[in-house]
C-alpha positions as CSV (number, residue, x, y, z in Angstrom):
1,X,-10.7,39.9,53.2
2,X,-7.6,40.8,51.3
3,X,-6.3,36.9,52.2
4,X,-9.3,35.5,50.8
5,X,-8.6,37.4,47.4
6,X,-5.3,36.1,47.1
7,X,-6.5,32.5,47.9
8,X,-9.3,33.1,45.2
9,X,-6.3,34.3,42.7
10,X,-4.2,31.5,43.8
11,X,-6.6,29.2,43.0
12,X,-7.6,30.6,39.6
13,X,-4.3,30.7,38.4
14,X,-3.8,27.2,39.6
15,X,-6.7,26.0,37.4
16,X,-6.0,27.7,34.3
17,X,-2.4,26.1,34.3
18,X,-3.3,23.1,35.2
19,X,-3.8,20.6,32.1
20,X,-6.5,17.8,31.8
21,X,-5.1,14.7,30.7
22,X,-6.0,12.3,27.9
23,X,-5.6,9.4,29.9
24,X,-6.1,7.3,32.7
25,X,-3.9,5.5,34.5
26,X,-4.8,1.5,34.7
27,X,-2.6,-0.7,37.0
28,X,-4.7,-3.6,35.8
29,X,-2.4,-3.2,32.3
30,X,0.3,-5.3,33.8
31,X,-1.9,-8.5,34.5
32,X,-3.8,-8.3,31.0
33,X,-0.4,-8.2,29.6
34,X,1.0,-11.5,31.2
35,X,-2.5,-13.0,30.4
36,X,-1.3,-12.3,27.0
37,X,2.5,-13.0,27.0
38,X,1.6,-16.5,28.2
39,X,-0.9,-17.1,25.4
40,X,1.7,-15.8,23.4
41,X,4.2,-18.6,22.1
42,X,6.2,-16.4,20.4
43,X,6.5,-13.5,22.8
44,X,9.5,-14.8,24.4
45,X,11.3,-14.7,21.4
46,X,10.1,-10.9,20.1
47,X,12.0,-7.9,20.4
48,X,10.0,-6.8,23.6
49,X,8.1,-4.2,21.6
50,X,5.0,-6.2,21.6
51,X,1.3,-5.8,20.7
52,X,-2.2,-7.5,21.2
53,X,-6.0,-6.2,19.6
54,X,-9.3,-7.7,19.3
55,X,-11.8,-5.4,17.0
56,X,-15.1,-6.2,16.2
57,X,-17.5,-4.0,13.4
58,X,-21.2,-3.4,13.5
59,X,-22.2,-5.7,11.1
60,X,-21.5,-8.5,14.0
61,X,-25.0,-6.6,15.3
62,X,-27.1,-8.0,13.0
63,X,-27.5,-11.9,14.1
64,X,-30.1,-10.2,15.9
65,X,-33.0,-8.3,14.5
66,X,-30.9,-5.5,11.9
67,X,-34.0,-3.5,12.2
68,X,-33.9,-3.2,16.4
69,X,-31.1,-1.6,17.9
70,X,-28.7,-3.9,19.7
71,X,-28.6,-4.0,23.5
72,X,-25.6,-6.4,23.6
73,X,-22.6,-3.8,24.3
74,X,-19.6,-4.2,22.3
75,X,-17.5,-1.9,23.5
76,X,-17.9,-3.3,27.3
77,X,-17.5,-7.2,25.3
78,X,-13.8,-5.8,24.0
79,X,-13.0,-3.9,27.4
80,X,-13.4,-7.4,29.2
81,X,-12.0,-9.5,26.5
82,X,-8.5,-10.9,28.1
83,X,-6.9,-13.4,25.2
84,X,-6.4,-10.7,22.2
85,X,-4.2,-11.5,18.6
86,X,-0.6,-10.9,18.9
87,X,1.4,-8.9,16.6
88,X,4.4,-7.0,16.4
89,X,4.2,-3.1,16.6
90,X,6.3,0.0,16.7
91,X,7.0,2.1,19.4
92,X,8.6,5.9,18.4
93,X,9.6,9.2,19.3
94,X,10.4,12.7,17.8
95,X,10.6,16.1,18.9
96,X,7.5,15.7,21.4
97,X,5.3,13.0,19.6
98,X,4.9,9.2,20.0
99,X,4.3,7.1,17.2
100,X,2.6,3.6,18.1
101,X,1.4,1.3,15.2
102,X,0.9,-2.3,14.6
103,X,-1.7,-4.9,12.8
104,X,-1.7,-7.9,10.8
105,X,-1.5,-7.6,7.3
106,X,-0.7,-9.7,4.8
107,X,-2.6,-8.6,1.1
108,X,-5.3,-7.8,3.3
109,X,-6.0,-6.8,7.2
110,X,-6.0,-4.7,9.9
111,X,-4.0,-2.5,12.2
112,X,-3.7,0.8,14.2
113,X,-1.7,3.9,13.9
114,X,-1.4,6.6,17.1
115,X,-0.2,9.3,17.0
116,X,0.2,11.7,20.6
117,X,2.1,14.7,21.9
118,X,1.6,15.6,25.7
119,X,-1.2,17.5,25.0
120,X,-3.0,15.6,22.1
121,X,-4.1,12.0,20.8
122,X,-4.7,10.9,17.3
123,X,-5.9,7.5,16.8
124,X,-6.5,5.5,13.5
125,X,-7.6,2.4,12.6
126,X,-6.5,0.9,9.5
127,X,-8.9,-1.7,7.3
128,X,-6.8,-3.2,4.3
129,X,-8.3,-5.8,1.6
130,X,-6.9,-7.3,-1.4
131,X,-9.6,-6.0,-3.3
132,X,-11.3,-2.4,-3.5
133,X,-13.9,-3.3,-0.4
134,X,-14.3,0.1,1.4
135,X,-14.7,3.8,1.3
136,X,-15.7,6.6,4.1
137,X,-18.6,8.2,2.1
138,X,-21.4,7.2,0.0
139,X,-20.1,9.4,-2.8
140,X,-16.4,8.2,-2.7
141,X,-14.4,5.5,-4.9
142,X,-13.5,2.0,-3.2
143,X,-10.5,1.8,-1.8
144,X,-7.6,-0.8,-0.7
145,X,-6.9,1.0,2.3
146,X,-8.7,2.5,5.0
147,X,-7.5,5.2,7.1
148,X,-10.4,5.2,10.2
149,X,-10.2,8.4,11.9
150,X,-11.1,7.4,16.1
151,X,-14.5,9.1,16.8
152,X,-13.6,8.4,20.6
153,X,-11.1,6.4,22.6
154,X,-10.8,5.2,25.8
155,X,-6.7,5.6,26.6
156,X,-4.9,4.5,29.6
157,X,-0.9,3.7,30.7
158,X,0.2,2.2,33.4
159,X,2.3,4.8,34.1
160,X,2.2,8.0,33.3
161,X,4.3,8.2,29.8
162,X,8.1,10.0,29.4
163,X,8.4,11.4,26.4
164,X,11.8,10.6,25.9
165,X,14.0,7.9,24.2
166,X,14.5,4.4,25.4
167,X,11.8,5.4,28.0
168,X,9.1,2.5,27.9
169,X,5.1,2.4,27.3
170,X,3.0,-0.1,28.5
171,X,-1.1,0.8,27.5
172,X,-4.3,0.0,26.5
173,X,-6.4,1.6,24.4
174,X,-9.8,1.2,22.8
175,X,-11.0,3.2,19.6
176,X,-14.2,3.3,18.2
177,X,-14.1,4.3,14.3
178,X,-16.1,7.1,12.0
179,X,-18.7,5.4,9.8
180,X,-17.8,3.7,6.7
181,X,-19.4,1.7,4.0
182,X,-18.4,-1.9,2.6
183,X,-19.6,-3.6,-0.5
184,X,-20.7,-7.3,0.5
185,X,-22.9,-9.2,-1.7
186,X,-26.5,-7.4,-0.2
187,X,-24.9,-4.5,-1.5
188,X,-23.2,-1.4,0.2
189,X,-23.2,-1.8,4.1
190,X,-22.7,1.0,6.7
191,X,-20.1,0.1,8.8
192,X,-18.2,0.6,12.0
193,X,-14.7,-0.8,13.9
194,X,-14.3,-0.8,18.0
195,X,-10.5,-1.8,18.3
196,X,-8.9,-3.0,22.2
197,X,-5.2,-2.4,21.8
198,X,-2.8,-4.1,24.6
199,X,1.0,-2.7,23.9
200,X,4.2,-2.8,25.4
201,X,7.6,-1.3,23.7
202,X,10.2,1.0,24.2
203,X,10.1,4.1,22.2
204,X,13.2,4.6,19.7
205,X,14.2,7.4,17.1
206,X,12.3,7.9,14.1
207,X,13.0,9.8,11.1
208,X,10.0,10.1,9.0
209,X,7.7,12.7,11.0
């Protein structure tokens, strides 16, 4: 009986230290990336921190019927999607946090920022415009810039991540956005962003958090 208890205890113990991950790990990361690298005509000549995303927003929902609910899943439609846009992102590390961001901007666009410690993930995605397009509530101003809070991700490495210097990340990522509202010419629109993020990069020192 008494070596029952202390297998019971053992295996308490064992459970309350043990720490759910955030992630997944995906070998399949390392094919979607050459897929990618080969489309890329530029890649070969980047710094090696490299990035690729496809988003889509829920206004691509209404070609069909606006008042049905759509059965066509995005989400899976960005999962599978191979050929993504290229871009340049950053890769860095302080203290015990990684930095990752990256997008195409130029007056207007969009991008990603994420933030993540062992133990946490903060993703955001970023929708930019040249004019004042967009706000989070109803009741708020337009705004240039966006910052998207991630109502849920999907996040997997290919290997588990060291969170060290020069140590290097290869991941995928997809976010799905809070609700937010754009002004198009019906008026003001209820929106929402899934973003697929393919990266690769090595992380290096950072100052500014």
């Amino acid at each position: 009986m008494k070596v029952i208890y202390l297998i019971f205890i053992s295996l308490f113990i064992f459970s309350c230290n043990k720490q759910e991950r955030f992630y997944r790990i995906d070998k399949s990361i390392e094919n979607d990336l050459k897929i990618n690298k080969e489309a890329d005509k530029m890649s070969k000549f980047g710094t090696g921190n490299l990035s690729y995303f496809i988003f889509s927003n829920s206004k691509m929902e209404k070609m069909t019927d606006e008042n049905k609910p759509s059965d066509f899943d995005f989400k899976k439609m960005i999962d599978t999607t191979n050929t993504l846009l290229p871009n340049v992102c950053h890769c860095q590390f302080k203290n015990d946090t990684i930095k990752v961001t990256g997008g195409i901007f130029y007056g207007g666009g969009i991008g990603y920022q994420i933030k993540m410690t062992k133990n946490e993930f903060d993703g955001q995605i970023i929708i930019a415009s040249d004019s004042k397009t967009h706000k989070k509530n109803n009741d708020g101003e337009f705004i240039k810039e966006l910052y998207l809070s991630s109502k849920s991700q999907d996040i997997r490495f290919y290997n588990d991540p060291e969170f060290k210097l020069g140590s290097f990340l290869k991941g995928k990522i997809i976010l799905t956005s809070e609700e937010y509202f754009t002004k198009t010419s019906n008026g003001l629109e209820k929106d929402q962003t899934i973003m697929k993020i393919l990266f690769e990069c090595e992380l290096s020192e950072y100052e500014g958090f």
